[in-house]
Backbone atoms as SQL, in Angstrom:
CREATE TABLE atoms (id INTEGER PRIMARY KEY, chain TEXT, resi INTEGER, resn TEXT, atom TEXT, x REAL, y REAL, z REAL);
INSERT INTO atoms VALUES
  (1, 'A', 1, 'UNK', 'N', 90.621, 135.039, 91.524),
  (2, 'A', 1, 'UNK', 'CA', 90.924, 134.142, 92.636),
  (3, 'A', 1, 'UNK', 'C', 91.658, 134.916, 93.733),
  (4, 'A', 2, 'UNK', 'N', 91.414, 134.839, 94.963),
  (5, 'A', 2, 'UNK', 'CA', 91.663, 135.457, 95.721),
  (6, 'A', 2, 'UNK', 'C', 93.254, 134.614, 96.480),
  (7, 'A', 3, 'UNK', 'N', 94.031, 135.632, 97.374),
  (8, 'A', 3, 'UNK', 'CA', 95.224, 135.161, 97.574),
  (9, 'A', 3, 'UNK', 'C', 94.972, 134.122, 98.278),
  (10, 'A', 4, 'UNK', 'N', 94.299, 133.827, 99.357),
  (11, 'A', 4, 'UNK', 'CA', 94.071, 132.597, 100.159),
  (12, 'A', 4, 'UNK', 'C', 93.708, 131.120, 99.686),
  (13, 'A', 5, 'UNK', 'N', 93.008, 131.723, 98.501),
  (14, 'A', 5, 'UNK', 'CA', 93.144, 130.009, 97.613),
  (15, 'A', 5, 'UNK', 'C', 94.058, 129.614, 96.746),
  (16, 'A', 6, 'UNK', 'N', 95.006, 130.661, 96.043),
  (17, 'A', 6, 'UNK', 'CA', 95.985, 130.415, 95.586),
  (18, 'A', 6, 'UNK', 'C', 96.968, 129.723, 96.461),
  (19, 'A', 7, 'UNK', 'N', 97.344, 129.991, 97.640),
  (20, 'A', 7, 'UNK', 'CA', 97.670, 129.340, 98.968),
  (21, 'A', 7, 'UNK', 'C', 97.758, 127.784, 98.648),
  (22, 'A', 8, 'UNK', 'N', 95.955, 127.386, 99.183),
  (23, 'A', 8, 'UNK', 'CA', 95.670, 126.013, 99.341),
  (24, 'A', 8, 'UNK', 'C', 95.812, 125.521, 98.221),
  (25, 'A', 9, 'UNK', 'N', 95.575, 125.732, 97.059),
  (26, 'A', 9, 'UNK', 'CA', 95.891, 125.022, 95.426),
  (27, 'A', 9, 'UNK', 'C', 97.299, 124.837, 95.863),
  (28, 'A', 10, 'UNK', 'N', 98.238, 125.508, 95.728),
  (29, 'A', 10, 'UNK', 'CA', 99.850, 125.561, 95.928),
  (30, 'A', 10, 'UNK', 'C', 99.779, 124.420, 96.848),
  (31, 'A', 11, 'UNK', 'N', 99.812, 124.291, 98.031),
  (32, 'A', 11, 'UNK', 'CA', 99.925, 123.479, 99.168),
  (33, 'A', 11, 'UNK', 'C', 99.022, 121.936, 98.310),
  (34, 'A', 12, 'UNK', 'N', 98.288, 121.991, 98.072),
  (35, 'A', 12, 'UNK', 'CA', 97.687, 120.828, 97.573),
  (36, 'A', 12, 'UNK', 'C', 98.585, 120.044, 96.195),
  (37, 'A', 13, 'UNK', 'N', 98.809, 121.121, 95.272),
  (38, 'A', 13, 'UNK', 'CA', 100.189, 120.447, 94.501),
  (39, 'A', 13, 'UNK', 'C', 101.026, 120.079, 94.887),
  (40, 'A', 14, 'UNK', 'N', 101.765, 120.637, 95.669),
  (41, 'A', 14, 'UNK', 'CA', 102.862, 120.532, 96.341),
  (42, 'A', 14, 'UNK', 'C', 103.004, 119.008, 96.966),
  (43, 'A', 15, 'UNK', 'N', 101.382, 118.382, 97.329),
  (44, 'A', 15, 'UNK', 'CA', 101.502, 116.939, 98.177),
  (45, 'A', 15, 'UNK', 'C', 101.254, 116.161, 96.588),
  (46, 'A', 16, 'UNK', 'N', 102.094, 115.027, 96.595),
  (47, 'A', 16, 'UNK', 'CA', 101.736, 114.189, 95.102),
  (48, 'A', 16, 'UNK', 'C', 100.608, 113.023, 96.261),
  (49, 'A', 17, 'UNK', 'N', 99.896, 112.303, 95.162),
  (50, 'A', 17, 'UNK', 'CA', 98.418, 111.511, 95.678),
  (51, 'A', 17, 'UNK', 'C', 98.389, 110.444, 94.262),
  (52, 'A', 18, 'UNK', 'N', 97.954, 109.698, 94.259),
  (53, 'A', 18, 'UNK', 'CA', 97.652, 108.925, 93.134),
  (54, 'A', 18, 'UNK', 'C', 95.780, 109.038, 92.694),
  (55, 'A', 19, 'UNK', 'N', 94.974, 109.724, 93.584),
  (56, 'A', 19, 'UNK', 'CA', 93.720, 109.597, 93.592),
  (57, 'A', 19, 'UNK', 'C', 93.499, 111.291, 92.903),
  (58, 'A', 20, 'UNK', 'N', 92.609, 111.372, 92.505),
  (59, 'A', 20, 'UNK', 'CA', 91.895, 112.741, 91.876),
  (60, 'A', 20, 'UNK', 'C', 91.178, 113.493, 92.802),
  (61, 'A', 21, 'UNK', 'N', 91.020, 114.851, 92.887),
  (62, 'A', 21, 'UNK', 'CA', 90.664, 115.629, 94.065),
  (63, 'A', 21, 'UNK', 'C', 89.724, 116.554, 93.425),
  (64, 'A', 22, 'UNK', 'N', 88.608, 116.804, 94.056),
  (65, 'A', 22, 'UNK', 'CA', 87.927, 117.869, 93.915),
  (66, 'A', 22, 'UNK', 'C', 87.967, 118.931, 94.889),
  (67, 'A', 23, 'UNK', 'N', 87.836, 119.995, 94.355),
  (68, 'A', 23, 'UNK', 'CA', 87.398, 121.091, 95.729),
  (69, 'A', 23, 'UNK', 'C', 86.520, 122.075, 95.198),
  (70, 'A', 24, 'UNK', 'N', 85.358, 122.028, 95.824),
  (71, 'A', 24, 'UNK', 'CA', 84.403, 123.152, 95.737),
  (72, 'A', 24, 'UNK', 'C', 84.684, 124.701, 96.677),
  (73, 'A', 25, 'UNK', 'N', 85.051, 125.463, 95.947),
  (74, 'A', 25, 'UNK', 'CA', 85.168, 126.894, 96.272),
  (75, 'A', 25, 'UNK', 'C', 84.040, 128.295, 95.656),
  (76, 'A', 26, 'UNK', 'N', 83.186, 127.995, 96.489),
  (77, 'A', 26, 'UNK', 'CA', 81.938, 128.769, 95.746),
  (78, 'A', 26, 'UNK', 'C', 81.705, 128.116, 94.616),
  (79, 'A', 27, 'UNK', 'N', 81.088, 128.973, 93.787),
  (80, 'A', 27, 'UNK', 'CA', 80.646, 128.794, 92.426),
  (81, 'A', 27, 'UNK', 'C', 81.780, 128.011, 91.590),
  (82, 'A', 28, 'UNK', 'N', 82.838, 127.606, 91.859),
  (83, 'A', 28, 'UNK', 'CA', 84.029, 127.399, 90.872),
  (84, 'A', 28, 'UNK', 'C', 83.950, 125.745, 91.924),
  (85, 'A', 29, 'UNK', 'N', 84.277, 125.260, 90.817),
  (86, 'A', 29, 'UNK', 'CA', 84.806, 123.590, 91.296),
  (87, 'A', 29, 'UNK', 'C', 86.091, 123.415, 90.708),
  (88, 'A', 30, 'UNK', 'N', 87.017, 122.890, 91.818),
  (89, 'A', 30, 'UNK', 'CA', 88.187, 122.502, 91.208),
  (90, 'A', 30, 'UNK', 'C', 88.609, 120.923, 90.839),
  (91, 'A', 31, 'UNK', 'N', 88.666, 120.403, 89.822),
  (92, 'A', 31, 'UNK', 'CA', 89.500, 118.953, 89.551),
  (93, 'A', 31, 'UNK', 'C', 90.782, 118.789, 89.271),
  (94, 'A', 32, 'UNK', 'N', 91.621, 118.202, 90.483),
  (95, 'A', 32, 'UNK', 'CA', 92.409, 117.986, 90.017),
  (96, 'A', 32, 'UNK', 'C', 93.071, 116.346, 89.847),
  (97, 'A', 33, 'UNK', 'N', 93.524, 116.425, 89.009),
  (98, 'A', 33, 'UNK', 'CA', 93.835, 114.402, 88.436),
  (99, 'A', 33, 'UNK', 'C', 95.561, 114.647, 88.745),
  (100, 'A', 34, 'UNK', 'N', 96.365, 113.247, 88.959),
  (101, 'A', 34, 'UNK', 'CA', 97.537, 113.313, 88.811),
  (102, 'A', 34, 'UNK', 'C', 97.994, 113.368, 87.420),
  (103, 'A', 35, 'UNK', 'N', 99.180, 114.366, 86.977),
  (104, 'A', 35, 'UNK', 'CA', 99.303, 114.297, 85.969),
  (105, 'A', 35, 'UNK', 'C', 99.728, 112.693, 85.225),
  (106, 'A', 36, 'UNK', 'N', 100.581, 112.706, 84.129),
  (107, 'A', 36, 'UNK', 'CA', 101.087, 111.072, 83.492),
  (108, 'A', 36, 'UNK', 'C', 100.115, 111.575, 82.536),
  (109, 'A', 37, 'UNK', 'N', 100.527, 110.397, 80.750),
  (110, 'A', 37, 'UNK', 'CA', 100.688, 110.779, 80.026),
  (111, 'A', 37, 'UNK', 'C', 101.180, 111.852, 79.578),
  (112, 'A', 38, 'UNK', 'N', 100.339, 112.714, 78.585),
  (113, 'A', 38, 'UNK', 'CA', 100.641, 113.939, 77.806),
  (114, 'A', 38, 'UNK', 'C', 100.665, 114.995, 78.788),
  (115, 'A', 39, 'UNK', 'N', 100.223, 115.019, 80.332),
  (116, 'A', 39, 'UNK', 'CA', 100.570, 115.941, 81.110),
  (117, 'A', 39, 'UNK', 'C', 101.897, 115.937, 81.618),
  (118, 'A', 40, 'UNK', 'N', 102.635, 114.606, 81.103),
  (119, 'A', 40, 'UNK', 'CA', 104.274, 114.706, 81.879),
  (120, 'A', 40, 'UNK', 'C', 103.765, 113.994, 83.420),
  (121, 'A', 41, 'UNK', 'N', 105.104, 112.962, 83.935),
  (122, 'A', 41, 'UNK', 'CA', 104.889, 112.798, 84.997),
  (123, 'A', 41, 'UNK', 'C', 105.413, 113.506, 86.238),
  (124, 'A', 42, 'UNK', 'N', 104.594, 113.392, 87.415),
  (125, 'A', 42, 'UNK', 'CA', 104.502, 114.485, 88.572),
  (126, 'A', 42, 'UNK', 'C', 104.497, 115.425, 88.815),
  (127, 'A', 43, 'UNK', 'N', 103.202, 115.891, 87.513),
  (128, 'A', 43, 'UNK', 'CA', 102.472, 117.415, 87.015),
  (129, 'A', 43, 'UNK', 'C', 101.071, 116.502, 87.426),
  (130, 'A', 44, 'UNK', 'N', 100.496, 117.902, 87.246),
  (131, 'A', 44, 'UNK', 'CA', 99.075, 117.852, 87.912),
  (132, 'A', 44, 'UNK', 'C', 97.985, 118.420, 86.707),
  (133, 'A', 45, 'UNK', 'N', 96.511, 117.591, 86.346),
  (134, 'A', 45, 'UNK', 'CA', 96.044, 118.081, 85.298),
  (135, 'A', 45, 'UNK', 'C', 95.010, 119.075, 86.268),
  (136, 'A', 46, 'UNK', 'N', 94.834, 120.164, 85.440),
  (137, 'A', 46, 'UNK', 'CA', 94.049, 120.779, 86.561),
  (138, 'A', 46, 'UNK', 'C', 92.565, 121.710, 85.886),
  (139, 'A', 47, 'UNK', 'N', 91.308, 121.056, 86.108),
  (140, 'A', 47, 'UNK', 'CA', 90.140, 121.596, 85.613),
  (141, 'A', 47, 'UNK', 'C', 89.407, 122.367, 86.583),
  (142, 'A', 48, 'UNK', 'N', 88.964, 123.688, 85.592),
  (143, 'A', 48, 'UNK', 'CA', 88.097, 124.613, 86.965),
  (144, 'A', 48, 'UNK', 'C', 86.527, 124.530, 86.232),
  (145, 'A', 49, 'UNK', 'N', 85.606, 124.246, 87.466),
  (146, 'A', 49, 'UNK', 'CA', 84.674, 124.238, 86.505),
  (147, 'A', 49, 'UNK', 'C', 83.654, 125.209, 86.959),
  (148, 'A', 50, 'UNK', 'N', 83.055, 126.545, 86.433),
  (149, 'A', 50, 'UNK', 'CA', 81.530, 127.868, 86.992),
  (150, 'A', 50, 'UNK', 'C', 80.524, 127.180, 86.851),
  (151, 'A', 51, 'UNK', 'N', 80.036, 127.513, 87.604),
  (152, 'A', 51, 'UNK', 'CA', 78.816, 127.358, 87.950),
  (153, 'A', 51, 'UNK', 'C', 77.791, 128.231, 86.797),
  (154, 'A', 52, 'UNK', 'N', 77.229, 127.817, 86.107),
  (155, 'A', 52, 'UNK', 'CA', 76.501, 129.124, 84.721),
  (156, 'A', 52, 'UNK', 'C', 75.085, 129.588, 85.397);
C-alpha cells in the first residue's frame, strides 16, 4: 500500500459514520463497517478484498 492511501484510510477512520463504506482502490476493495460488538465500540471493522 502506498503512502497516499494510508493517508485517506487514516483520515476516513478518524471521521466516526454509522453507515458502512466501501472504497475501490485498484484491484483491492476496501470495507469498512462501524465497529460495536466484538470489535469494541468506536473501532472500525475493516475488510480488504483482491481482485484474483
Amino acid at each position: 500500500m502506498s503512502t497516499s492511501s494510508n493517508l485517506v484510510l487514516v483520515n476516513i477512520l478518524l471521521v466516526p459514520s454509522p453507515l458502512p463504506i466501501m472504497l475501490e482502490l485498484g484491484p483491492m476493495t476496501l470495507f469498512l463497517a462501524p465497529g460495536g460488538g466484538k470489535d469494541g465500540a468506536g473501532r472500525w471493522k475493516v475488510e480488504v478484498w483482491t481482485a484474483s
